[in-house]
C-alpha positions in Angstrom: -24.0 38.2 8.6 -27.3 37.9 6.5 -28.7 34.1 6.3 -31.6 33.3 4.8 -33.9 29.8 5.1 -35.0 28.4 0.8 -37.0 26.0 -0.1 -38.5 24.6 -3.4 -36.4 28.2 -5.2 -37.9 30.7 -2.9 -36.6 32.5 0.1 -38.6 32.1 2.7 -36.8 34.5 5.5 -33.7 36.5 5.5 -32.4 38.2 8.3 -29.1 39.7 9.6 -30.5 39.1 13.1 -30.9 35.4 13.5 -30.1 33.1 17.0 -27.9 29.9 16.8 -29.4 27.4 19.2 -27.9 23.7 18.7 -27.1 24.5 15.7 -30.3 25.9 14.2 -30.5 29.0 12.7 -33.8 31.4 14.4 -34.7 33.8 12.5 -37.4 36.9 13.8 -40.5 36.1 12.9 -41.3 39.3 11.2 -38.3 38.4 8.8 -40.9 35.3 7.4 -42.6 35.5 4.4 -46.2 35.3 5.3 -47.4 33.8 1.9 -45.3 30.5 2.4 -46.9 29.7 5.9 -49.7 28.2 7.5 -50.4 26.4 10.7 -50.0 23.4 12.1 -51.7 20.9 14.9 -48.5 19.4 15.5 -46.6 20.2 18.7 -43.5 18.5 20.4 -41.6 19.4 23.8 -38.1 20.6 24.5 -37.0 19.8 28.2 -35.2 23.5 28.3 -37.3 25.3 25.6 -41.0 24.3 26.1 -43.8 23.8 23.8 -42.8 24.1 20.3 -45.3 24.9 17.8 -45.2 24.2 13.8 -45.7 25.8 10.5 -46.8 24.1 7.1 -44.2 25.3 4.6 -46.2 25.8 0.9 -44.6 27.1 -2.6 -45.8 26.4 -6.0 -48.8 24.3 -4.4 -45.9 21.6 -2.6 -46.3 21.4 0.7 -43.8 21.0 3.5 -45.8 19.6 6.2 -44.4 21.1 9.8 -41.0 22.6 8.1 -40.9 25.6 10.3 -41.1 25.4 14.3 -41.4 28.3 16.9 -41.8 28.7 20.8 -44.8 30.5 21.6 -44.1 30.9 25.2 -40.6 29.9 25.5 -39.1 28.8 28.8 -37.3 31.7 30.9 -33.7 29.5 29.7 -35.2 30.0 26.0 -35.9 33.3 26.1 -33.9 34.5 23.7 -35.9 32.3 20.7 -39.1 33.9 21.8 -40.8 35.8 18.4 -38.2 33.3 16.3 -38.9 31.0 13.9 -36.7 28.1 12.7 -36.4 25.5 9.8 -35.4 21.9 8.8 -37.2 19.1 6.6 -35.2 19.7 3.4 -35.3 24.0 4.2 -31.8 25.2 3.5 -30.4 27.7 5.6 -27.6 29.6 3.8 -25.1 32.9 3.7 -26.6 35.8 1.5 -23.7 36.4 -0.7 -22.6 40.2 -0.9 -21.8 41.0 -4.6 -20.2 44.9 -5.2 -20.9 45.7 -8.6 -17.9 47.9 -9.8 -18.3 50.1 -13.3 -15.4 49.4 -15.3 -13.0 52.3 -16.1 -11.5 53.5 -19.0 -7.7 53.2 -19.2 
């Protein structure tokens, strides 16, 4: 299943690869568009993840201050979000929607 994270009209990430961890969607970091990201000083701790570090969400010249969070050096029980990045402040996560076109036949 594709998912992808949007905020203020633009899609920041889409992925079919993402991780659900306590309900947050983590998507690979290569999956991010660059443009919409900077860093952040802020950092919090997880007891089972580690150190989790922050990115400053920007579109249109609004910024989302610390929208975005990653594990740089995850915790050997968090492995699997290591190189993953994921989103909440207002960011919506949602299902990419498959749409087949079909041409139209004449009877």
């Amino acid at each position: 299943m594709t998912m992808r994270a949007v905020w203020n009209g633009q899609v920041l990430a889409e992925s079919d690869d993402t991780v659900v961890v306590e309900g947050n969607y983590y998507f690979p970091a290569e999956s991010l568009r660059n443009e919409f990201f900077s860093g952040s000083d802020t950092h919090t701790v997880c007891p089972w993840k580690g150190l989790a570090s922050y990115y400053a969400v920007t579109v249109d010249g609004e910024a989302n201050a610390d929208a975005a969070w990653y594990y740089p050096e995850p915790k050997p029980e968090a492995e699997h979000v290591r190189d993953r990045v994921a989103f909440w402040k207002g960011v919506k996560v949602e299902t990419v929607e498959t749409v087949e076109t079909v041409e139209a036949v004449e009877a």
